[in-house]
LOZA-540989 format. One record per residue (C-alpha): residue number from 1; x, y, z; residue in three letters; chain. Coordinates in pm, whole numbers, plus 50000, padded with zeros to 5 digits. Example, Ala and Ser with C-alpha at 12.3 -4.5 7.8 and 13.67 -1.06 7.14 Angstrom:
<palums>
{1,{51230,49550,50780},ALA,A}
{2,{51367,49894,50714},SER,A}
</palums>
This chain:
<palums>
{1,{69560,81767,34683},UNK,A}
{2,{69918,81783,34763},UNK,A}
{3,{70145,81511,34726},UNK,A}
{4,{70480,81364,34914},UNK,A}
{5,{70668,81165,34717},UNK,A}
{6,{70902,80943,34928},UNK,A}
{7,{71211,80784,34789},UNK,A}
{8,{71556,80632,34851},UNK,A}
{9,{71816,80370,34759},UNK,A}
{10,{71711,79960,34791},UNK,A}
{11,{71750,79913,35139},UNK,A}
{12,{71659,80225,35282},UNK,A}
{13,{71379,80213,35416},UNK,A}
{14,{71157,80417,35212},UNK,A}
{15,{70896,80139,35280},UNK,A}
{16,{70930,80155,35635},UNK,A}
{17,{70884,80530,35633},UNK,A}
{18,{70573,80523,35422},UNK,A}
{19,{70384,80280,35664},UNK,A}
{20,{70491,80533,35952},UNK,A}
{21,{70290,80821,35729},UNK,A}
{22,{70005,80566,35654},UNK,A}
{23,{70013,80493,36053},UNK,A}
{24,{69890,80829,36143},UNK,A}
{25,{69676,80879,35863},UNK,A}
{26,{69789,80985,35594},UNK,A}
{27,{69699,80748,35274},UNK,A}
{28,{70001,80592,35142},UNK,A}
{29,{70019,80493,34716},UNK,A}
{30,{70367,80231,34671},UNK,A}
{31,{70459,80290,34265},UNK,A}
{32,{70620,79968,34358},UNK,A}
{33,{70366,79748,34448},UNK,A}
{34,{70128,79881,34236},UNK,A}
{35,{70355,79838,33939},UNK,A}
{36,{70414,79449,33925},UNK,A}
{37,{70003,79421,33984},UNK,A}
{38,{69975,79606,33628},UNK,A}
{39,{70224,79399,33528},UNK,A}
{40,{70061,79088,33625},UNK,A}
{41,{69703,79171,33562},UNK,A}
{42,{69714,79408,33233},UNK,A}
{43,{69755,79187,32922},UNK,A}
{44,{69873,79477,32698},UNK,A}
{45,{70179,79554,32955},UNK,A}
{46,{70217,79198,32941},UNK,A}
{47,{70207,79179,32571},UNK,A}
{48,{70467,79463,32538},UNK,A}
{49,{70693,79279,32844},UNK,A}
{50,{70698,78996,32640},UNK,A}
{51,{70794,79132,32305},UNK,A}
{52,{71112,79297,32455},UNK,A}
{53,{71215,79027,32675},UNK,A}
{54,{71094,78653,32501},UNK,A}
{55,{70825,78427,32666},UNK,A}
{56,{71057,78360,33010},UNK,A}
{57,{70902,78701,33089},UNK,A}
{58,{70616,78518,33251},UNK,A}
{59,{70568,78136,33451},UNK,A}
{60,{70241,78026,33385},UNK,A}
{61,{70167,78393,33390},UNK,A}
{62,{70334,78525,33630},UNK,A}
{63,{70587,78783,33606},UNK,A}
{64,{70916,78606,33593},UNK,A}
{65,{71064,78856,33897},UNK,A}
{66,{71408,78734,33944},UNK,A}
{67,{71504,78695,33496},UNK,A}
{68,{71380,79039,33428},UNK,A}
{69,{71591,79161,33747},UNK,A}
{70,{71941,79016,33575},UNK,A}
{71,{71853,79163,33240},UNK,A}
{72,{71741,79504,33355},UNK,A}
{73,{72010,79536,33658},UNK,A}
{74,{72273,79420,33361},UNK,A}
{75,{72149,79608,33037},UNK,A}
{76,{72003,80004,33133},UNK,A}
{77,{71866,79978,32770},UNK,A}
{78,{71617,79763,32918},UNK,A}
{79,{71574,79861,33207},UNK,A}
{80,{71482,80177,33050},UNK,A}
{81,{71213,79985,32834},UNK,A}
{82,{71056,79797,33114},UNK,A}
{83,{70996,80178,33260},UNK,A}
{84,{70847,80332,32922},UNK,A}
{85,{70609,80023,32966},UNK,A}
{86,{70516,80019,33374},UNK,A}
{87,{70511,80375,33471},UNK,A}
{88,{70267,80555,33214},UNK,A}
{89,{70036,80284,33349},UNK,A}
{90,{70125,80287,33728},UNK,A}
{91,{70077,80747,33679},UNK,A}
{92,{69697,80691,33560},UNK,A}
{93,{69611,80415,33870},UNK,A}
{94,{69802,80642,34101},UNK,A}
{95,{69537,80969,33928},UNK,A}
{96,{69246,80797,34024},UNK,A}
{97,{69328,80625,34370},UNK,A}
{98,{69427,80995,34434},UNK,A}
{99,{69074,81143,34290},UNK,A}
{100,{68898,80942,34502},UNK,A}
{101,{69011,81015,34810},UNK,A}
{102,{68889,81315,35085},UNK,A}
{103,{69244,81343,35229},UNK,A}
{104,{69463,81693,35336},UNK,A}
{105,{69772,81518,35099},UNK,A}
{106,{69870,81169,35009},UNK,A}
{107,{70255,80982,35021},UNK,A}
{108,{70345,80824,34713},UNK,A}
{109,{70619,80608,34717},UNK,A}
{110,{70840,80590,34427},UNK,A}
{111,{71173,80416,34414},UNK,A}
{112,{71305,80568,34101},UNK,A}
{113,{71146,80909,34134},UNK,A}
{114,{71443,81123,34035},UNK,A}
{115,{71525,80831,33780},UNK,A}
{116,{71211,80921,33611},UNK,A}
{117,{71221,81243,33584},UNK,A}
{118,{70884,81309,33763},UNK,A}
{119,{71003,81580,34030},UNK,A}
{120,{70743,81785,33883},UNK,A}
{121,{70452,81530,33980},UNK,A}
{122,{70493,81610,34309},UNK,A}
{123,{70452,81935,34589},UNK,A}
{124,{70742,81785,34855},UNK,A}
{125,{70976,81538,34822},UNK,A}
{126,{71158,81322,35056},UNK,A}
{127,{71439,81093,35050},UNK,A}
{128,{71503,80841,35299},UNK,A}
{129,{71900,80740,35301},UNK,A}
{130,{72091,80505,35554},UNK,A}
{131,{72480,80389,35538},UNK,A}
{132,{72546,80195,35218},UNK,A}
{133,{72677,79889,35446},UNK,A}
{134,{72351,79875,35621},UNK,A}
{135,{72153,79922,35346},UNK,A}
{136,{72363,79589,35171},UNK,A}
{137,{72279,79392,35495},UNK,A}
{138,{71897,79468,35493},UNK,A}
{139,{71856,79345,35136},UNK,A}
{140,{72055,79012,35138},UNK,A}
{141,{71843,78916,35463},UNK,A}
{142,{71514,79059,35326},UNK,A}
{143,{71540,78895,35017},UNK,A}
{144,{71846,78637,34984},UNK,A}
{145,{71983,78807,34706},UNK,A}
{146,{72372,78817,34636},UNK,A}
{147,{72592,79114,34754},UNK,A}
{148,{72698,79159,34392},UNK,A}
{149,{72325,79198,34288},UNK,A}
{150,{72262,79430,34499},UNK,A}
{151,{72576,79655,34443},UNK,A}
{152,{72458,79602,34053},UNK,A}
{153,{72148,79762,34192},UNK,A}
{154,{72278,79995,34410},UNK,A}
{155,{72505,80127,34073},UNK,A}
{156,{72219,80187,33890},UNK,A}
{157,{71980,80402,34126},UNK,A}
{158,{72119,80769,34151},UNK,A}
{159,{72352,80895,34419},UNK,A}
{160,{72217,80995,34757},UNK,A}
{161,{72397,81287,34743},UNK,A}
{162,{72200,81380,34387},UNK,A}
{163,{71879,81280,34546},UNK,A}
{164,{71924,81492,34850},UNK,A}
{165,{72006,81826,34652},UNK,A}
{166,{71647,81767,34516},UNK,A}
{167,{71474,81691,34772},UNK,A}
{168,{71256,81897,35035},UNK,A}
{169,{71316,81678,35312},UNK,A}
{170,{71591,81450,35456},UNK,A}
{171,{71534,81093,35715},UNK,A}
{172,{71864,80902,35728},UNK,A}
{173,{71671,80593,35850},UNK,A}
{174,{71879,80375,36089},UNK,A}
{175,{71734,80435,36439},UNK,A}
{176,{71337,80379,36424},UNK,A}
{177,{71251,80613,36716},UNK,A}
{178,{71431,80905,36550},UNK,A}
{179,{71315,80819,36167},UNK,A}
{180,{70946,80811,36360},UNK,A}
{181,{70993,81176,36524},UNK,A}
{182,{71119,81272,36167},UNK,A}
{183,{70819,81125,36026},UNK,A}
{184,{70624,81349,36271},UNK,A}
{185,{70853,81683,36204},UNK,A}
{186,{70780,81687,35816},UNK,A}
{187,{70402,81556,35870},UNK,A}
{188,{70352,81902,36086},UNK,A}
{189,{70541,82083,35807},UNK,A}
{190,{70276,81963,35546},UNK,A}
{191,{70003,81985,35715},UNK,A}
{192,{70128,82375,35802},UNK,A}
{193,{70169,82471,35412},UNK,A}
{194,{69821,82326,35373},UNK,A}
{195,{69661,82577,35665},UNK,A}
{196,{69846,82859,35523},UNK,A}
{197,{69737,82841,35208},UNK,A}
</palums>
């Protein structure tokens, strides 16, 4: 089954582009989401969590979002930890979501794709960029958080321009009709490959 992995800076939309794939169709897997479930619900990732960042990990057992945000965003040590942790996990959910499914190719969406190193999980990849002004604006009124969080965040996902040299496909995301007809184009292009074969 081929798979489109979709990613892009905070703030770019990548989400916005998946649920335009998963609108016509297309089944849609967010590493994201899926990641702070396992988080939440697996008590060895929890275990592990804990042991590198102290019992404030977790509030009466829930993941303790915005304290492991300042360490990680502040220390890539850590950050680096908390992935060695998540993402082995979130790979074997995403295997057998993927196995059982009757589907022509899947989108999984993956913020740190490139930061991972997992190009070669996937058969296309697309990144989703927008203006790194707008992108500022749509996180501080999505979710409240400071201007200097998010350029600590922005620092610490690669460059666009990095992102775009490895990438099969291209949306710069700021007017929804277009990113829609984009959304369209590079469906037809998969779905093409797939007949061809």
């Amino acid at each position: 089954m081929i798979v489109l992995g979709i990613t892009g800076g905070i703030g770019s939309g990548k989400t916005t582009v998946s649920e335009m794939f998963s609108s016509i169709g297309v089944p849609v897997y967010n590493a994201d989401i899926e990641a702070k479930k396992i988080m939440e619900s697996s008590e060895s990732v929890k275990a592990k969590i804990c042991s590198k960042f102290g019992d404030r990990a977790y509030v009466n057992g829930n993941l303790n979002k915005n304290f492991i945000s300042e360490k990680i965003f502040k220390n890539k040590s850590l950050l680096n930890d908390i992935n060695k942790i998540v993402h082995p996990e979130v790979y074997s959910h995403f295997s057998e979501w993927q196995s059982s499914l009757n589907s022509l190719y899947v989108v999984k969406e993956v913020a740190i794709l490139f930061e991972l190193k997992t190009e070669n999980q996937f058969n296309f990849i697309l990144t989703v960029t927008a203006p790194e002004k707008i992108r500022i604006q749509r996180i501080i009124k999505r979710d409240g958080k400071s201007k200097e969080l998010v350029l600590s965040i922005i620092d610490n996902q690669s460059k666009d321009s990095e992102k775009i040299k490895k990438s099969d496909f291209v949306i710069v995301n700021i007017c929804k009709q277009k990113t829609l007809k984009n959304v369209y184009d590079i469906h037809e292009k998969i779905i093409n490959s797939i007949v061809k074969k």
